[in-house]
DRENDREN-864303 format. One record per residue (C-alpha): residue in three letters; x, y, z. Coordinates in nm, 3 decimals, padded with zeros to 5 digits. Each point is the difference from the previous one (the first is absolute). Layout:
<rokes>
+------+---------+---------+---------+
! rest !      xx !      yy !      zz !
+------+---------+---------+---------+
!  Ala !       X !       Y !       Z !
...
+------+---------+---------+---------+
</rokes>
This chain:
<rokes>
+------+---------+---------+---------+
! rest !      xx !      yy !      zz !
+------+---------+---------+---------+
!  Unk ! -04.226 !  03.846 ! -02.490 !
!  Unk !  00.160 !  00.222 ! -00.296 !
!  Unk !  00.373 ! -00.005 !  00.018 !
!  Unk !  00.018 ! -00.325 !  00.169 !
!  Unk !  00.127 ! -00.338 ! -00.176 !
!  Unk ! -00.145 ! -00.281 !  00.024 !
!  Unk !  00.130 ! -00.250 !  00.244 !
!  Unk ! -00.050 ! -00.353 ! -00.135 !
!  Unk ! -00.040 ! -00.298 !  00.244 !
!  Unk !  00.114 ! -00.360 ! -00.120 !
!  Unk ! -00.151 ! -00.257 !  00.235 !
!  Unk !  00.165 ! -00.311 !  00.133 !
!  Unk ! -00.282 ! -00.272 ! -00.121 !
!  Unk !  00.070 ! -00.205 !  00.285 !
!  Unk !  00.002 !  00.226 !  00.292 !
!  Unk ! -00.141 !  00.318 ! -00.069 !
!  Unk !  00.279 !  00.242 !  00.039 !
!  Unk !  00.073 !  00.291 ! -00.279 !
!  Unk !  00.285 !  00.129 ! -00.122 !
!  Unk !  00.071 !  00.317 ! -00.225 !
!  Unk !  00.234 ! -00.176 ! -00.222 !
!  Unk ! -00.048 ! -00.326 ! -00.189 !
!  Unk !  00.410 ! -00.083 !  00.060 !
!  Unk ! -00.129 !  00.016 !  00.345 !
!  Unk ! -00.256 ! -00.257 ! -00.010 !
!  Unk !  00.189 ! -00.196 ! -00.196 !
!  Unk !  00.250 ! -00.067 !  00.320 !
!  Unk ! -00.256 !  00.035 !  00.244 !
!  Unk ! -00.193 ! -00.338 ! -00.161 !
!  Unk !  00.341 ! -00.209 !  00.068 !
!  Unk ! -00.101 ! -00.001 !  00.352 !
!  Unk ! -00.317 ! -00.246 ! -00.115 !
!  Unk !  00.210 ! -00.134 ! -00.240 !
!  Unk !  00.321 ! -00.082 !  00.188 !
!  Unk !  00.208 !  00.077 ! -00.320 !
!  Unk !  00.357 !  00.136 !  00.042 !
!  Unk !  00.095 !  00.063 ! -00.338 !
!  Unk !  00.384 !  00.223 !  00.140 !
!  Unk !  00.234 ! -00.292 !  00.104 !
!  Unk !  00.295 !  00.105 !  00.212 !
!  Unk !  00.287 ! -00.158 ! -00.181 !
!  Unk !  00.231 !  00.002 !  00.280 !
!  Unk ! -00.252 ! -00.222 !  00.262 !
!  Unk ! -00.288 ! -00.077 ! -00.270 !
!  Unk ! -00.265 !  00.158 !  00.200 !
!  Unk ! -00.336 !  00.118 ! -00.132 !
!  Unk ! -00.130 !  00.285 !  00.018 !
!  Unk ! -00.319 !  00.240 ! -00.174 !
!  Unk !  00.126 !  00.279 ! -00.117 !
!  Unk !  00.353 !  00.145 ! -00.143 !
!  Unk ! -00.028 !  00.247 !  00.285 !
!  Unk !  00.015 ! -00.235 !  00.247 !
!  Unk !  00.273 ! -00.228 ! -00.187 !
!  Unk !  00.234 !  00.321 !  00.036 !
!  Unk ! -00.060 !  00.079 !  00.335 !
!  Unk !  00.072 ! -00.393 !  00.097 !
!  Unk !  00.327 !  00.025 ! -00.210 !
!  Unk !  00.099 !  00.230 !  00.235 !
!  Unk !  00.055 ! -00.279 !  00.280 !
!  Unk !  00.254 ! -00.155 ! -00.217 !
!  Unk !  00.197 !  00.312 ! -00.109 !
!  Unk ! -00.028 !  00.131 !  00.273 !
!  Unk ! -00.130 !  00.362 ! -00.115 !
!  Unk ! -00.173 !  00.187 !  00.260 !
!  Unk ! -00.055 !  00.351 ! -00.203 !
!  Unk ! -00.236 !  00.161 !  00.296 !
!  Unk !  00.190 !  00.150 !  00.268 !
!  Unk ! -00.102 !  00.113 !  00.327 !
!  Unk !  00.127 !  00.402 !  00.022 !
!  Unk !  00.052 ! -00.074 !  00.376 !
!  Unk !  00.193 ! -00.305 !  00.092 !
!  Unk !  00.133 ! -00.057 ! -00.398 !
!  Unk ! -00.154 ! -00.340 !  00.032 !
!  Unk ! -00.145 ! -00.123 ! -00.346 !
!  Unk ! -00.295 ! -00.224 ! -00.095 !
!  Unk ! -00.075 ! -00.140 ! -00.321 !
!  Unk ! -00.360 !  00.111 !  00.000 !
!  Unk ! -00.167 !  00.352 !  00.084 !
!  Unk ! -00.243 ! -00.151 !  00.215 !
!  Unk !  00.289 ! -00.156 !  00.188 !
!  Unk !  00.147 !  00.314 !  00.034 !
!  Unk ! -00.319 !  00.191 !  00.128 !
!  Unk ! -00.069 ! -00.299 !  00.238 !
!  Unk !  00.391 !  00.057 !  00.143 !
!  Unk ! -00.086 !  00.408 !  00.041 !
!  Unk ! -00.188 ! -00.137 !  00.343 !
!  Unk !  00.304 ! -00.113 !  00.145 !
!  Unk !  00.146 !  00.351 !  00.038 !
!  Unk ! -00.387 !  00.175 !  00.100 !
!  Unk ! -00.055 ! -00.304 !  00.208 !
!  Unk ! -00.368 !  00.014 ! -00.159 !
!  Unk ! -00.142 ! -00.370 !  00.078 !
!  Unk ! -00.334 !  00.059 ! -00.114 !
!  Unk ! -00.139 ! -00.359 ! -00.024 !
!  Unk ! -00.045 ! -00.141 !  00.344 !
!  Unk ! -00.061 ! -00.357 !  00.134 !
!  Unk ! -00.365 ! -00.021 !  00.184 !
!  Unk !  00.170 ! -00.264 !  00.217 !
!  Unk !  00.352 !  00.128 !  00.088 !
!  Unk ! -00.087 !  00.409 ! -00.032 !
!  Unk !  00.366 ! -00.081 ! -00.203 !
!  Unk !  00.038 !  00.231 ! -00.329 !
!  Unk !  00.108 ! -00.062 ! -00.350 !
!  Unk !  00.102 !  00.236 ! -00.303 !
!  Unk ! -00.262 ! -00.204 ! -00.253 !
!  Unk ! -00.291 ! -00.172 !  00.004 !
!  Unk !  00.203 ! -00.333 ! -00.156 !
!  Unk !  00.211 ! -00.008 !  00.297 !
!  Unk ! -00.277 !  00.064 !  00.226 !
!  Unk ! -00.152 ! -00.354 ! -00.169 !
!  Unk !  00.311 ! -00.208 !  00.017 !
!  Unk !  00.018 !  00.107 !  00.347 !
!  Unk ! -00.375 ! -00.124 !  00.113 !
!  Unk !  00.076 ! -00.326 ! -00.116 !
!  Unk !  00.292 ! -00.042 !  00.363 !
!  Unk ! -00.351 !  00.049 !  00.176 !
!  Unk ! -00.230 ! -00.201 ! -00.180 !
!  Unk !  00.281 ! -00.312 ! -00.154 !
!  Unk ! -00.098 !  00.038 ! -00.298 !
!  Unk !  00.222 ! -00.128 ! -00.296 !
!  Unk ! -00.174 !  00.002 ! -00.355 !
!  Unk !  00.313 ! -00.102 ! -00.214 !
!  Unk !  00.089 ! -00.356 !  00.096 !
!  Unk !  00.302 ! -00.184 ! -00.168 !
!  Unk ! -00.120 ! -00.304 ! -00.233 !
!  Unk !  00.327 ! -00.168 !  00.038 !
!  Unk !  00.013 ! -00.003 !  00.382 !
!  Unk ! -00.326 !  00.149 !  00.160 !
!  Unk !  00.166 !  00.289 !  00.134 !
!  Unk ! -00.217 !  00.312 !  00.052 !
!  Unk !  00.119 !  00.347 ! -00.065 !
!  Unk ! -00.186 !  00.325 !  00.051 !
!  Unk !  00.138 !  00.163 ! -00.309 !
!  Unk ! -00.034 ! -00.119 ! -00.367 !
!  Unk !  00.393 !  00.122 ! -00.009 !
!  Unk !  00.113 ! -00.164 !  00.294 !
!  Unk ! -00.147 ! -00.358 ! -00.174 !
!  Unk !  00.151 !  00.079 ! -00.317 !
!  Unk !  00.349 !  00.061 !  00.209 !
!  Unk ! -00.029 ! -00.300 !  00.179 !
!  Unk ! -00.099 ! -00.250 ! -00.264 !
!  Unk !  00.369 !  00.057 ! -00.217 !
!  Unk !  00.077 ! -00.164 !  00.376 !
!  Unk ! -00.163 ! -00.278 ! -00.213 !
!  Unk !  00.137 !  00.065 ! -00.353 !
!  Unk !  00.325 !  00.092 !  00.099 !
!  Unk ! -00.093 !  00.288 ! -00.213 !
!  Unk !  00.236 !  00.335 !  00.108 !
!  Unk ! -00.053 !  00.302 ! -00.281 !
!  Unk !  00.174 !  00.251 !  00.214 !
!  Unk !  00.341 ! -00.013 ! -00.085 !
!  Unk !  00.320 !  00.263 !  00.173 !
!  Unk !  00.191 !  00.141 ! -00.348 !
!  Unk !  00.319 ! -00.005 !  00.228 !
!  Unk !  00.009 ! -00.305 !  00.159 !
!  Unk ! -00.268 ! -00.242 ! -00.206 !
!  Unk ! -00.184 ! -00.151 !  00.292 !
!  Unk ! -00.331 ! -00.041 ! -00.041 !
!  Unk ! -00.318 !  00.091 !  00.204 !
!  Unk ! -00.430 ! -00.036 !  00.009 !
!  Unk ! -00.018 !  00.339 !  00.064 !
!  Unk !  00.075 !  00.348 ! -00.109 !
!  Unk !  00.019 !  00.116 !  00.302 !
!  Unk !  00.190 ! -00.235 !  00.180 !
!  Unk !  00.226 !  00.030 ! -00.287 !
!  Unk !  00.016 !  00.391 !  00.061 !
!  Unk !  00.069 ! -00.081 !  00.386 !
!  Unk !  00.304 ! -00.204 ! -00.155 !
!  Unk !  00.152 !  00.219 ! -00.225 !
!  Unk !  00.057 !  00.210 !  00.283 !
!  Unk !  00.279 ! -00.222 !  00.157 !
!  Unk !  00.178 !  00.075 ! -00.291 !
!  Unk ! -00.022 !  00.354 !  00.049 !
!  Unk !  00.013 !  00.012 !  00.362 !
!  Unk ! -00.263 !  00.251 !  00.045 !
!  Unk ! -00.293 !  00.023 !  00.306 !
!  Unk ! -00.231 !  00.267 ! -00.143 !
!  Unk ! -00.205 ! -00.049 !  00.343 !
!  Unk !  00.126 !  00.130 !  00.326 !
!  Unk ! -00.123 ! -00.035 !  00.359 !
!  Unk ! -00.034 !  00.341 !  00.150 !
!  Unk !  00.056 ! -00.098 !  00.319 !
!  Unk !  00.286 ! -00.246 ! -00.037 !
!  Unk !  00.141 !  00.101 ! -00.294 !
!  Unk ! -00.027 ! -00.384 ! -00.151 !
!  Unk ! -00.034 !  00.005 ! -00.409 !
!  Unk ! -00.215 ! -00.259 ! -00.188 !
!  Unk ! -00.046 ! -00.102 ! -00.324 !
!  Unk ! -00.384 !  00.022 ! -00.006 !
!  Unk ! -00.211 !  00.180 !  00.186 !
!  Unk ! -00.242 ! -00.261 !  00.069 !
!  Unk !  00.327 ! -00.117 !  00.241 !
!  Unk !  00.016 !  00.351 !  00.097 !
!  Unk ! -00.352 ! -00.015 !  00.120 !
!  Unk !  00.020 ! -00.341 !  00.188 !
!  Unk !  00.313 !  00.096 !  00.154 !
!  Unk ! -00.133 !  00.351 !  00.176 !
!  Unk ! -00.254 ! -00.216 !  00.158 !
!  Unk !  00.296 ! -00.094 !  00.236 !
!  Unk !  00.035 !  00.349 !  00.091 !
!  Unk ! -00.356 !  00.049 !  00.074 !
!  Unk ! -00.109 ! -00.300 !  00.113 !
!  Unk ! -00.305 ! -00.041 ! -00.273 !
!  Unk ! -00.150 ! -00.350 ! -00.050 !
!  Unk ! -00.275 !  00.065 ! -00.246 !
!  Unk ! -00.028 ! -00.345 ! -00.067 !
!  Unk ! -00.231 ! -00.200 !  00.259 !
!  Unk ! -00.089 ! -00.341 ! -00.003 !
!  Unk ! -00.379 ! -00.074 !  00.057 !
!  Unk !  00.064 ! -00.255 !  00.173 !
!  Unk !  00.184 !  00.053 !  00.280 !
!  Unk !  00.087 !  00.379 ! -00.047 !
!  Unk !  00.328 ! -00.030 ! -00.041 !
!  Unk !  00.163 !  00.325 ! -00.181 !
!  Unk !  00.244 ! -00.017 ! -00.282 !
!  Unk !  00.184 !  00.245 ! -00.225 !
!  Unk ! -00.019 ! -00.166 ! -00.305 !
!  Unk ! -00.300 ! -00.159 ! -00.162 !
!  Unk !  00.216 ! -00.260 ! -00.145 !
!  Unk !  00.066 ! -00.101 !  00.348 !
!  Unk ! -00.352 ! -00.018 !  00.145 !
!  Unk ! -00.107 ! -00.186 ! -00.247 !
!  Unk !  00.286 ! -00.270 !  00.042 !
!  Unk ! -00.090 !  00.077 !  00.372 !
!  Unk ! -00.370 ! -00.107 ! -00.072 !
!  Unk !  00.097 ! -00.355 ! -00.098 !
!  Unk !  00.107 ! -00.091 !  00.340 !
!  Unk ! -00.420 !  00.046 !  00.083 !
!  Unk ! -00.116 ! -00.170 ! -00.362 !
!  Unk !  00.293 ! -00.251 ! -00.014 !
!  Unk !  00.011 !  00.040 ! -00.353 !
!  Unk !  00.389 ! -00.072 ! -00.165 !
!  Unk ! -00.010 !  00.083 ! -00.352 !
!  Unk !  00.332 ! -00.078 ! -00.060 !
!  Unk !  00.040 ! -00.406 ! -00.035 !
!  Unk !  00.384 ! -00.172 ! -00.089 !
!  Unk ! -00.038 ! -00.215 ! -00.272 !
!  Unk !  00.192 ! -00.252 !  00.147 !
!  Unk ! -00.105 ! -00.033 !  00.341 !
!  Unk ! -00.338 !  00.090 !  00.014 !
!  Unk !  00.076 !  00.242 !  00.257 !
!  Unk ! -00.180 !  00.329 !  00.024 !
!  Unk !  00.096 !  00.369 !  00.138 !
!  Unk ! -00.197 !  00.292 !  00.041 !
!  Unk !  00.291 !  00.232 ! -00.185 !
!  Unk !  00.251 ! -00.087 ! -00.327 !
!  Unk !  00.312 !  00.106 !  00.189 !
!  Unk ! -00.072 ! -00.273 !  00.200 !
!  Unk ! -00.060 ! -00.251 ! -00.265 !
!  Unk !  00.326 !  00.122 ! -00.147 !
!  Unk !  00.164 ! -00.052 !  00.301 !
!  Unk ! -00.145 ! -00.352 !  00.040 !
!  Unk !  00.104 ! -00.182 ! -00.356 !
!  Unk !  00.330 !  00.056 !  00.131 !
!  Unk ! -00.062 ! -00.287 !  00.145 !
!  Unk ! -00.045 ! -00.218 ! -00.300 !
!  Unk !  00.210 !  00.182 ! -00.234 !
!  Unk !  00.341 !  00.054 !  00.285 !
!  Unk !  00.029 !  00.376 ! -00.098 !
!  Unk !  00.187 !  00.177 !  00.262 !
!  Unk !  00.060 !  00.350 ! -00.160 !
!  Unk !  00.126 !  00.163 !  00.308 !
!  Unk !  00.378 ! -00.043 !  00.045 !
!  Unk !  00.169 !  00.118 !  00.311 !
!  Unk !  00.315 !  00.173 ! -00.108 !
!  Unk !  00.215 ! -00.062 !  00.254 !
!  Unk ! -00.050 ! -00.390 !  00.066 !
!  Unk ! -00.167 ! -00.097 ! -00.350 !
!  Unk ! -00.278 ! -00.131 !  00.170 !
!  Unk ! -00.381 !  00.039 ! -00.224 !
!  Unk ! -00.359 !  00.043 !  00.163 !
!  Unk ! -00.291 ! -00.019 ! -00.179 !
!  Unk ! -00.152 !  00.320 !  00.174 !
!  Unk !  00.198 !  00.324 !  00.008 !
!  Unk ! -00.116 !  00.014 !  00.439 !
!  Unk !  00.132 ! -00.322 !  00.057 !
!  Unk !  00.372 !  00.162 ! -00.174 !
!  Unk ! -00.071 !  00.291 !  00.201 !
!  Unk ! -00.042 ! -00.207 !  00.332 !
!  Unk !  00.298 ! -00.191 ! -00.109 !
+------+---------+---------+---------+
</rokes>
């Protein structure tokens, strides 16, 4: 039609999809390819596009430039931030066909499916582990490497995560963005937030298939579950012995090693468990 430019298509060889910009094909073929020319100097990961390089560096500087006018709280990407906006219109408009439970994306909606079905597609070669999130594997495999990226600017102690170093730079500032309306309780995340108003309203949206057994955190069914599978993922390297959680493990190569780092301050005596210096 007269007036109208031309729209020009360039087509992905291998799949069929068009784009209207050859800059944008170019990146789109690095998903066939696996190339990841834009190396992260800080952690050396890979990544397509320069785009997506700067909105990773963000983890380690910690620069969240998209704030929510609401609450103030900031993301580092817009999607993040329009994902967030359903926390304060309570829209959940990606429900769970088992559950009837809703979620604020379709991704989360996914993750979630897999505490019905088990699955776990991103298994740890080092240890066998299986995670439900690429992320999560990623996170726990510097468990392996000894690899910690994260580092607090005021302290220097290192962490795997951004976010858990996030959750730690707030003991240096003292500050619990997260209150309980009806106990007035503050929290550093509001993940804890979340878990922690379950004890006001009795919610146990976690239930075990097996038995029925509610729970308030999926963490916890799921270390629940191993009681029915006797699976015990967590194996001391000295003993041979195994234990359905790592704080237990922990807890056992006291044993071997003769760590007692709880002191009682009155009498000097040390426990290997903080409840057993409690008892005491």
């Amino acid at each position: 039609m007269a007036g109208h430019k031309e729209v020009r298509c360039y087509e992905c060889d291998v799949c069929g999809k068009a784009w209207q910009y050859p800059s944008r094909l170019e990146i789109h073929r690095r998903v066939h390819t696996g190339e990841r020319p834009f190396t992260c100097s800080d952690c050396g990961k890979g990544f397509k596009s320069l785009r997506d390089l700067e909105v990773h560096r963000r983890q380690h500087t910690g620069e969240r430039p998209y704030v929510c006018s609401t609450c103030g709280k900031r993301f580092a990407q817009m999607s993040g931030l329009q994902v967030h906006w359903r926390v304060h219109s309570s829209e959940r408009p990606f429900t769970c066909s088992d559950c009837s439970k809703g979620f604020k994306s379709s991704t989360d909606l996914k993750v979630h499916m897999r505490l019905h079905t088990g699955e776990r597609p991103y298994t740890c070669s080092d240890c066998g582990k299986g995670f439900t999130l690429s992320k999560t594997l990623q996170e726990h495999q510097r468990t392996h490497t000894g690899d910690r990226p994260y580092t607090c600017v005021q302290c220097g102690k290192g962490f795997t995560q951004s976010s858990i170093l996030r959750q730690h730079q707030l003991t240096h500032t003292g500050e619990r963005p997260y209150t309980c309306s009806d106990c007035g309780k503050g929290f550093t995340q509001s993940s804890i937030l979340l878990q922690h108003q379950r004890l006001h309203t009795g919610e146990r949206p976690f239930t075990c298939t097996h038995c029925g057994k509610g729970f308030t955190q999926s963490s916890t069914l799921l270390v629940h579950q191993r009681i029915h599978t006797g699976e015990r993922p967590y194996t001391c390297a000295q003993c041979g012995k195994g234990f359905t959680q790592s704080s237990s493990l922990l807890v056992h190569q006291r044993i071997h090693t003769g760590e007692r780092p709880y002191t009682c301050a009155q009498c000097g005596k040390s426990f290997t468990q903080s409840s057993n210096l409690q008892h005491h």
